[in-house]
Every structure is written in structure tokens, then in C-alpha cells.
C-alpha positions in Angstrom: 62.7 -38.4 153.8 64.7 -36.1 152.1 64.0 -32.4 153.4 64.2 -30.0 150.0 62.7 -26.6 151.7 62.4 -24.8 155.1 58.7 -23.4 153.9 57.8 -27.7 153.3 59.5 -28.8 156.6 58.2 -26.4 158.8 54.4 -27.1 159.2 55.3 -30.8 159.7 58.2 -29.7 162.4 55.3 -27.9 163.9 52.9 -31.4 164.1 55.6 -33.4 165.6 56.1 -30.8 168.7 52.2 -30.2 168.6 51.8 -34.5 169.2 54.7 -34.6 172.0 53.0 -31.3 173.8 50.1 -33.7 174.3 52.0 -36.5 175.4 53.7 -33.9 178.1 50.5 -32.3 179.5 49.2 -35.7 179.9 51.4 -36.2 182.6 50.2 -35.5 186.1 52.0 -32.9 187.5 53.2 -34.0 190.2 55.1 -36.9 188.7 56.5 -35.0 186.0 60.0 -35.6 187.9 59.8 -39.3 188.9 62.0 -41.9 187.8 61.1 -45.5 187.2 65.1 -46.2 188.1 67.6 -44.3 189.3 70.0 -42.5 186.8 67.1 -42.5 184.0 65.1 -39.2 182.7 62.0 -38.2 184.2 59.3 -37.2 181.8 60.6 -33.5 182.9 64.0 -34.6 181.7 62.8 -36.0 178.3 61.0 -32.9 177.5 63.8 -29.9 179.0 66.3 -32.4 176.6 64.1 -32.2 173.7 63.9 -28.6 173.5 67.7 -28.1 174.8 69.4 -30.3 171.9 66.7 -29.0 169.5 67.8 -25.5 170.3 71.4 -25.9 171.7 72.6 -28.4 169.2 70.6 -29.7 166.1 69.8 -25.6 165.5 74.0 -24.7 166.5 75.0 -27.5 164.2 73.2 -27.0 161.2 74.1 -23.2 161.4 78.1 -24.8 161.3 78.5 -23.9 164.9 79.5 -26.3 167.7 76.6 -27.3 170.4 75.9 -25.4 172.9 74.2 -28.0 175.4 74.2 -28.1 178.7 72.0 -30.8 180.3 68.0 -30.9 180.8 67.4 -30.2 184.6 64.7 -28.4 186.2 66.8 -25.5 186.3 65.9 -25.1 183.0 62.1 -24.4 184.2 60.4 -26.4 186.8 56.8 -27.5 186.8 54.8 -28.8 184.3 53.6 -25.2 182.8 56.9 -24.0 182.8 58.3 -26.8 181.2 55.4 -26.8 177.9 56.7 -23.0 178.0 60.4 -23.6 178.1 59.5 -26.2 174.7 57.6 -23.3 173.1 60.2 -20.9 173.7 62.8 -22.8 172.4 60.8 -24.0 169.8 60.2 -20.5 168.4 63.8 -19.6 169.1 64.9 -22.4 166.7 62.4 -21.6 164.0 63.9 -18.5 164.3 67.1 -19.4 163.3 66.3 -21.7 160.8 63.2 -20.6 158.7 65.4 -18.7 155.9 67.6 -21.9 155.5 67.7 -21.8 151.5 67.9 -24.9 149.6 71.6 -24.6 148.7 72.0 -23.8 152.6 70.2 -27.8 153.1 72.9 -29.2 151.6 76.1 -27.8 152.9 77.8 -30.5 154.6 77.8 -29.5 158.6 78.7 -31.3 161.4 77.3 -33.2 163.9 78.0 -32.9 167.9 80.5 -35.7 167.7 82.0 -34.3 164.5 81.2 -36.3 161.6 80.0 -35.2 158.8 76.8 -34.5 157.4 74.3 -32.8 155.1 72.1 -30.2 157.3 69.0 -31.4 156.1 69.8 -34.7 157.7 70.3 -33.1 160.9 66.8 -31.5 160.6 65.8 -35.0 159.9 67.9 -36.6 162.7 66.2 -33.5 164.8 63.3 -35.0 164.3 63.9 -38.4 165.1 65.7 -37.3 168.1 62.0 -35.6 169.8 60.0 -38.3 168.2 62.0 -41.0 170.2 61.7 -39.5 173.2 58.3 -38.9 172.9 58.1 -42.6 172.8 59.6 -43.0 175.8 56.9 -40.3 177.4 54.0 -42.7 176.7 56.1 -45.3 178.5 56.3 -43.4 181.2 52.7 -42.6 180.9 51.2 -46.4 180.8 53.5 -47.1 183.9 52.1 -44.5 185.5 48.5 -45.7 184.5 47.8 -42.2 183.1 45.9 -41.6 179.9 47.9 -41.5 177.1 46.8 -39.3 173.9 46.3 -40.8 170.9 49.2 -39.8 168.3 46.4 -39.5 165.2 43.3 -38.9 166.6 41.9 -42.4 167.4 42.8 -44.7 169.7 43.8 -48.6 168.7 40.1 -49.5 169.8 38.5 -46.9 168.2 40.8 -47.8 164.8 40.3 -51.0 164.6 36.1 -50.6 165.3 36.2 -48.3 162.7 38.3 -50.3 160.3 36.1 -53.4 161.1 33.1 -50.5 159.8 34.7 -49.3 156.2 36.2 -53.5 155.3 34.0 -54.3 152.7 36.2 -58.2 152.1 38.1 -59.6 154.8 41.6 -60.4 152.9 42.5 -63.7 152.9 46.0 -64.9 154.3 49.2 -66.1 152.9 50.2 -69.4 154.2 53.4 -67.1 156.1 50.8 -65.5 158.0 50.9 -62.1 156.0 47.8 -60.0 154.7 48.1 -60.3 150.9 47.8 -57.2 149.1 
């Protein structure tokens, strides 16, 4: 995905916090700090560490400036509400800085935390991939913990596939690999 305009990138930037939001205030409170090992992010972690890289470092960098981060604790903000506010706020904050990005400003070459080089709209797409992983790693967290976990799209996988099973008109028929011809 090659990212040609702030106005084109921002609604979908918006979607992706939006879907990890969910995945965060699905978490019970009180086990928004646990750990399923020692040394390993809590689900408090993974979210104060999206927004601080977000902000402190994919927003620093693609500006030219070093990072600015500083870890993910619960200094940062503590409890669950505190937490989805400290993502907002840092959200806005790097909006902020990066809505009047131009197109020629996209592809000046920046740098990223460890210093190589790269084209800023790869760091907005890196910046992306960055929350998206750990908002994986939230649902893990969220199935050991036997809580509900949101769907990403609006259905679940049962409700999908019932509703696949609905609209299929033919059934395709298999390749001898195994694979659904097309």
C-alpha cells in the first residue's frame, strides 16, 4: 500500500485505532495489567506502547526528528479509562502533527529509530503495522483470558460463514491440491 495523501490515509488511520479501542475495552479491568509470563506486556502495556511509539517515534521520525520514546508503563495512565484516554490523546496529538504532510513531504527520505533509511510514507505504513500487530496480540490475551473478543469487521467467524453458506448460490468444486478454484 503505497500512502499518496494525508486527506486519503487519515480516515483509514482512524479505523485501525477505532478496531484496537474495541479490542482494549474488551478487557476486564482488572486484568488490564496481567501477564501470561513474566517479562512480557500486559494488555495495558500493548496499548500505553501503541500510542507512545505512534506519538514518540513513528510521528518524531517522519517529521526528520529522532524518537522520543520512553517505555509504556502505567505511569503513562493507569486504569483501563485512562489508558483508552491516554490512546486518544496521543492519537489526536499525532494527527496533529501530521495532517498537513504534503505529498512531496511523503516522500522525503527520513529515518527510522535505528537509523536506516526510509521514505516517510513507509513509516506511516510501518506505523500502522506496528498497532495492528499488537492488537493481535490483545485478542490473544483476550481468548486466554476467556473474555469476549470483538469482531474486527462486524461479524463473527460463525456468523460469516452462516451467512456465506446463505448468499453461495454453487458450492466450487476442488483442485486435486486441495485449493478452491476460482
Amino acid at each position: 500500500m503505497e500512502i499518496l495523501s494525508m486527506a486519503s490515509f487519515l480516515p483509514y488511520f482512524e479505523n485501525i485505532r477505532e478496531r484496537t479501542l474495541r479490542a482494549l475495552r474488551a478487557v476486564p479491568p482488572e486484568k488490564l495489567e496481567w501477564r501470561h509470563a513474566d517479562g512480557v506486556f500486559s494488555c495495558g502495556d500493548l496499548a500505553r506502547h501503541i500510542a507512545a511509539v505512534e506519538r514518540n517515534t513513528f510521528a518524531e521520525n517522519i517529521l526528520g526528528r529522532p524518537s522520543r520514546y520512553h517505555g509504556c508503563g502505567p505511569d503513562l495512565a493507569d486504569g483501563l479509562e485512562n489508558v483508552v484516554t491516554y490512546m486518544q490523546r496521543t492519537r489526536r496529538e499525532t494527527v496533529e502533527m501530521l495532517k498537513d504532510l504534503s505529498p512531496e513531504d511523503l516522500n522525503q527520505k527520513r529515518h527510522t529509530a535505528q537509523g536506516a533509511p526510509i521514505t516517510a510514507w513507509k513509516l506511516l505504513r510501518a506505523l500502522v503495522e506496528h498497532e495492528v500487530h499488537h492488537r493481535g496480540e490483545m485478542y490473544v490475551y483476550l481468548a486466554l483470558l476467556g473474555a469476549q473478543r470483538p469482531p474486527l469487521f462486524g461479524l463473527t467467524e460463525p456468523q460469516l460463514r452462516a451467512t456465506s453458506s446463505e448468499a453461495r448460490v454453487a458450492s466450487p468444486e476442488p483442485s486435486s491440491r486441495g485449493h478452491v478454484r476460482g
